[in-house]
N, C-alpha and C positions, 0 to 999 in steps of 0.2 A: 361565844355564849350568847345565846338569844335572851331577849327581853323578859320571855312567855317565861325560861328558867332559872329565874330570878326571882327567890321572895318578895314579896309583896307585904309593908310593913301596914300594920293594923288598918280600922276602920277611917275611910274619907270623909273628912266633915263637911267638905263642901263637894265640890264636881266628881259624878263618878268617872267622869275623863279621866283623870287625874292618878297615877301611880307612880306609889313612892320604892324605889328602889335600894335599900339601905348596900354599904360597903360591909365585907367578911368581919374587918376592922373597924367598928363607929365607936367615934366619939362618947362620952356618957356627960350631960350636962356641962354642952359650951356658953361660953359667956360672949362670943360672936360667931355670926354668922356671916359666909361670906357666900352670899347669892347672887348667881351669875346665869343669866340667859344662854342657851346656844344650842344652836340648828347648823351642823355640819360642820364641824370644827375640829375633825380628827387631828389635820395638822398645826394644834397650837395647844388643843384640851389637858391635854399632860403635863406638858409648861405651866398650864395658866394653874395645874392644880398645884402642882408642886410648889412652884412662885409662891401661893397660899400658903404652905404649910409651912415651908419658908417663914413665911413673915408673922404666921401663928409664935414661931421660935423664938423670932428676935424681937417679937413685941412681950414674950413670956406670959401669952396669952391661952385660956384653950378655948380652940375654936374648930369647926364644921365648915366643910364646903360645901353648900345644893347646888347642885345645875340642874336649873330648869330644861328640858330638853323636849325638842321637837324634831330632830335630826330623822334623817334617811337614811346618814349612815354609821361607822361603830363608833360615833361619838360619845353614847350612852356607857355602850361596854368600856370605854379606854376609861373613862370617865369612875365607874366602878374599879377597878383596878388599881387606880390611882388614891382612890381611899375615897371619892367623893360619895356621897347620898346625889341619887337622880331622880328628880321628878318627871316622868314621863308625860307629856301634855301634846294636846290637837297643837299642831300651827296658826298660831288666832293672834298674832302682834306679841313688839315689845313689851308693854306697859301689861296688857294681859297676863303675860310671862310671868310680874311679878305679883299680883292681883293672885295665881292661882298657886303661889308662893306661900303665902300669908299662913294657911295654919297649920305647916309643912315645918315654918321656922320654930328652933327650939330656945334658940340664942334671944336675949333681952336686947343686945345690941348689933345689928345688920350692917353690914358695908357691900354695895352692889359696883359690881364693874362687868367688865366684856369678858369671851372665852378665846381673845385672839392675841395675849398678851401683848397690847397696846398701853395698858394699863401695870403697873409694876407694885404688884398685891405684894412684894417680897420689904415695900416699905411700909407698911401700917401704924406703924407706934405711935404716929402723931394720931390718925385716928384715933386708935385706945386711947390717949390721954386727956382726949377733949371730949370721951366720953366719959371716963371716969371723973372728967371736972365738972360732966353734969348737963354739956348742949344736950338739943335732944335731935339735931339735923345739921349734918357737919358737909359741907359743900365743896366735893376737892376744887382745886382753879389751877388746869393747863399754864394760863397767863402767870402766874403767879410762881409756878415751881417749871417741868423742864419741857420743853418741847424738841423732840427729835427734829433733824431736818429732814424732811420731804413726809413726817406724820401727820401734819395737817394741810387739804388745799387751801390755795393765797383764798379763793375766795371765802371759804371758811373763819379763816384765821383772823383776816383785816377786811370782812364785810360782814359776813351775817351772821357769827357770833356775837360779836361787838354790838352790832344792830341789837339784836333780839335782846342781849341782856342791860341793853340800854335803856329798852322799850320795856321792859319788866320793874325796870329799877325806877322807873318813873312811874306807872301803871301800881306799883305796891309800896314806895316807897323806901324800897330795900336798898343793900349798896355788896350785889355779887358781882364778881368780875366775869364769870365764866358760870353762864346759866346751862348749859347743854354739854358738861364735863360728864360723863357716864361713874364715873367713879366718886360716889358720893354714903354718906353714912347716916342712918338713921335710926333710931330706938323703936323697940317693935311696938312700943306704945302709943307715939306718936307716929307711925306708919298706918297703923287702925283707927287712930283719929283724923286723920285724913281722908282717907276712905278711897283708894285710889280707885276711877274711875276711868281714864284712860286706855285704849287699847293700844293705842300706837308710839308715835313717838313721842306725841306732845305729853305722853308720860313725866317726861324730864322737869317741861314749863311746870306742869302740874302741881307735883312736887314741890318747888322750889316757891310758887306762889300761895299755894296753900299752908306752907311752913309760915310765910310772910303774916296774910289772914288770921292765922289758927296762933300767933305770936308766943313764935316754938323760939327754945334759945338755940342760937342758930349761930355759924360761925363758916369758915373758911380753913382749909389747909392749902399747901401747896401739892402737886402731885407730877411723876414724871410721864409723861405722854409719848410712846413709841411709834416708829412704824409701821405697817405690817410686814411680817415675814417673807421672804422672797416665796411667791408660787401662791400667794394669797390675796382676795382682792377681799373687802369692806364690803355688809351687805347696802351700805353706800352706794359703791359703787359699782357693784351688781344690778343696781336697779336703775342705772342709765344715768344718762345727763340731766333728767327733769330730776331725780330722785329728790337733791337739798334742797331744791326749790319747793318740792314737795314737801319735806321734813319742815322746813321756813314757816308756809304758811300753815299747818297745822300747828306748828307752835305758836302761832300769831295769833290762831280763832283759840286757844286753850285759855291763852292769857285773857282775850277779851271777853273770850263766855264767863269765864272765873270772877271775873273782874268787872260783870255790863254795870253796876251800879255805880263805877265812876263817869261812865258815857250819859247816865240820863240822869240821877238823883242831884248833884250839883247843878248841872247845867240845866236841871229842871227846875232848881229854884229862883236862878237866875233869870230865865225863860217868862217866869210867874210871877216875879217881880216885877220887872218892865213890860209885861201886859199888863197888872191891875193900875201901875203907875201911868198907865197912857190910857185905859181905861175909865177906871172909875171916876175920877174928875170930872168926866165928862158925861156925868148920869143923868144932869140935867139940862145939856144944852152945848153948844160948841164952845172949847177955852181957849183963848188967847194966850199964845207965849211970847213974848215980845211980839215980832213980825209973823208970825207963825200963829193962824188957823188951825185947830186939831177937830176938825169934822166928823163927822158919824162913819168916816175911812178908816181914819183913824183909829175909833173906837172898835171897828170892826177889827183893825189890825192887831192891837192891844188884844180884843178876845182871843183870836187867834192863837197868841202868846202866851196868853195866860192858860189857856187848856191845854195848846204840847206840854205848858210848863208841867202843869198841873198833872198831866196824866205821866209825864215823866219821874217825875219826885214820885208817885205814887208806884211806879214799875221798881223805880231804886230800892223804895223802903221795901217792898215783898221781894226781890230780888236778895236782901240781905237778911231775910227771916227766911227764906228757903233754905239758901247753904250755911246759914245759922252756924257762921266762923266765931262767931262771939255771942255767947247765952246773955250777956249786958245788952249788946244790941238788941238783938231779938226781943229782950223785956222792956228795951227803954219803946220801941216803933208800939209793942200791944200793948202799954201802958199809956204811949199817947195818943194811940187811934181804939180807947179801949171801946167795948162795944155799944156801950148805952151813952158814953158821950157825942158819939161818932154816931148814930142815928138821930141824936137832937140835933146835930150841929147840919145835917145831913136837911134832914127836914124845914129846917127853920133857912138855910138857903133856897131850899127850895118855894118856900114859901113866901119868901124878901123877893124871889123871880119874878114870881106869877103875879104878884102885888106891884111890880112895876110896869108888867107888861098890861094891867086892866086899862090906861089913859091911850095907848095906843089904839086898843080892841072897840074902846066907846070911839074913839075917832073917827074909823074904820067906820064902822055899823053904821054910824051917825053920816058919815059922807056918803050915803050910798056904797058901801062895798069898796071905796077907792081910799089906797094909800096917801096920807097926807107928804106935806113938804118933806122930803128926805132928811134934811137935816133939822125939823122939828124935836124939840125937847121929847117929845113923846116917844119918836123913832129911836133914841138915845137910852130912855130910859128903858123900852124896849130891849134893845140890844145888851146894855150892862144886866139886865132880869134873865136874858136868856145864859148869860155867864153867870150868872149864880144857878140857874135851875141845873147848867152841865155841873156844875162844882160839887153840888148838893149830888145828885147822882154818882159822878165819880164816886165822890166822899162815903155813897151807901155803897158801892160794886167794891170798889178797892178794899174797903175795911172789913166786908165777908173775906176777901181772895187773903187777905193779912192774915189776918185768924186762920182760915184754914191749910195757910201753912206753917205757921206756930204752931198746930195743930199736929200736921204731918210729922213733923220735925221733932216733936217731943216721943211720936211714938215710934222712931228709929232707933 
């Protein structure tokens, strides 16, 4: 049976790519959905459906399979046969797969795995229970429940899973064991509040950090982790020896795009600290610290510091009203950079600048054209004016860019 002679189930809400392919036999309002990607999985797609229904049984649940499918070959059809719903879609990534998912699922509650029975769909009951208890992002963990021997590579296993969810757990302050487990559950409510983004793998990080952000009740089961089949390779390891290195660092750049406002907003404050602290002291002239001279180098170094600091914290706060993970945050950064205080404050540094730099400028003029003594009070006072006149600037650029993505943000 060809694709082309296959019903074609009502109007697409989103991508006209996209063609849903219902079974003889569907479902009538499931309470889970078990969606599963797969491109060329004849020899496993049967199993994996079955596995499902399986575990629809013994969880005494009613539940749908979708397979997302991109296949070449009668992956679709076997797939239909078996009772599954198939979404027909272009070859465009994992994380995509599920993105063209979304308004295809009918189920309130989603559990996603592979099509290569790796993944053992025939036990779900812990899922149902921890979703009837109300998580809304339930995280299965290999580590935690069974791993076949020779299912996972060593370097997988005891390097850079562990890695990665170490670096997450620190980066979000979360506490998962097994960040990159495929077999995971989430409420279709909180799967649209996410908003998944992703095309590829870092789908996974994605997920799992933005559940952290978005402060989803969130939990852990165990799951058992197979295999693959004899005569079957991983599209792993299909894609050569770079491949996990590959998968690695996209999950690396996922976590820290997601996440760039712990790299500058802290460390930006700190930054602005210890430049005004070695700065401004010295607005009128060199300070003595014990044995220690802090000359107009000094004060230059301090500026320094205090403008990365400064335009840092400034990048954090609009970094965290873009992806506007918390409508608290987002109100508290436009409450305190609101607009009319934020152009006085803006102005009135700008104007403490310029008002320090006049004792140099008469200096100047008065000398003939020539800069006085470098480490002159006036040079100094100079130099602390010219860090307020950037501060006052910043302070006007940043707090239009602030707004206009609280701005954005409310009209999504």
């Amino acid at each position: 049976m060809s694709a082309a002679t296959l019903a074609v189930s009502g109007p697409l809400p989103y991508d006209p790519e996209c063609i849903l392919l219902p079974p003889v036999s569907d479902v009538a309002d499931p309470e889970l959905s078990i969606v599963i990607p797969a491109m060329n999985e004849r020899l496993t797609i049967a199993d994996t459906i079955k596995w499902c229904q399986e575990g629809f049984r013994k969880a005494n649940i009613v539940g749908e399979v979708l397979i997302i499918d991109s296949s070449t070959d009668e992956t679709p059809q076997i797939a239909l046969e078996q009772g599954a719903r198939v979404l027909k879609t272009p070859r465009r990534g994992l994380g995509r797969a599920y993105i063209d998912a979304i308004p295809y699922i009918r189920a309130n509650y989603i559990l996603m795995g592979d099509a290569d029975c790796t993944y053992d769909f025939r036990e779900i009951g812990e899922f149902v229970r921890e979703f009837r208890n109300g998580f809304e992002f339930i995280m299965g963990s290999r580590f935690r429940g069974y791993i076949e021997e020779g299912a996972m590579p060593p370097l997988h296993r005891h390097f850079g899973t562990p890695l990665t969810t170490a670096i997450l757990n620190f980066l979000y302050s979360s506490r998962f064991s097994d960040i990159h487990c495929g077999m995971r559950g989430i409420t279709k409510a909180a799967l649209q509040k996410i908003r998944l983004e992703s095309q590829s793998w870092e789908y996974a990080s994605e997920m799992v950090l933005k559940s952290a952000c978005l402060s989803l009740r969130t939990t852990e089961v165990p799951v058992r982790f197979l295999k693959d089949r004899e005569g079957r390779s991983s599209h792993m390891k299909r894609g050569g020896f770079l491949e996990p290195w590959r998968a690695g660092w996209i999950n690396l750049r996922a976590m820290f795009i997601y996440h760039a406002d712990f790299f500058v907003l802290r460390p930006g404050l700190v930054a602005l600290v210890i430049g005004l602290l070695l700065a401004l002291p010295q607005t009128f002239g060199p300070v003595r610290v014990g044995p220690l001279t802090l000359s107009l180098y000094w004060t230059l170094f301090g500026m320094t510091l205090a403008v990365v600091g400064l335009q840092s914290f400034f990048l954090g706060c609009i970094v965290q009203v873009m992806y506007n993970y918390s409508q608290q945050v987002t109100n508290r950064w436009v409450r305190l950079f609101s607009y009319t205080r934020a152009m006085v404050v803006s102005a009135i540094l700008a104007l403490i600048g310029l008002a320090l730099g006049i004792p140099l400028v008469k200096q100047y003029v008065g000398a003939g054209l020539v800069l006085p003594d470098v480490n002159g009070p006036a040079n100094h006072m100079a130099a602390v004016g010219l860090l307020f006149v950037i501060a006052g600037f910043m302070t006007f650029s940043s707090t239009l860019v602030l707004h206009a993505a609280a701005l954005r943000g409310r009209r999504l």
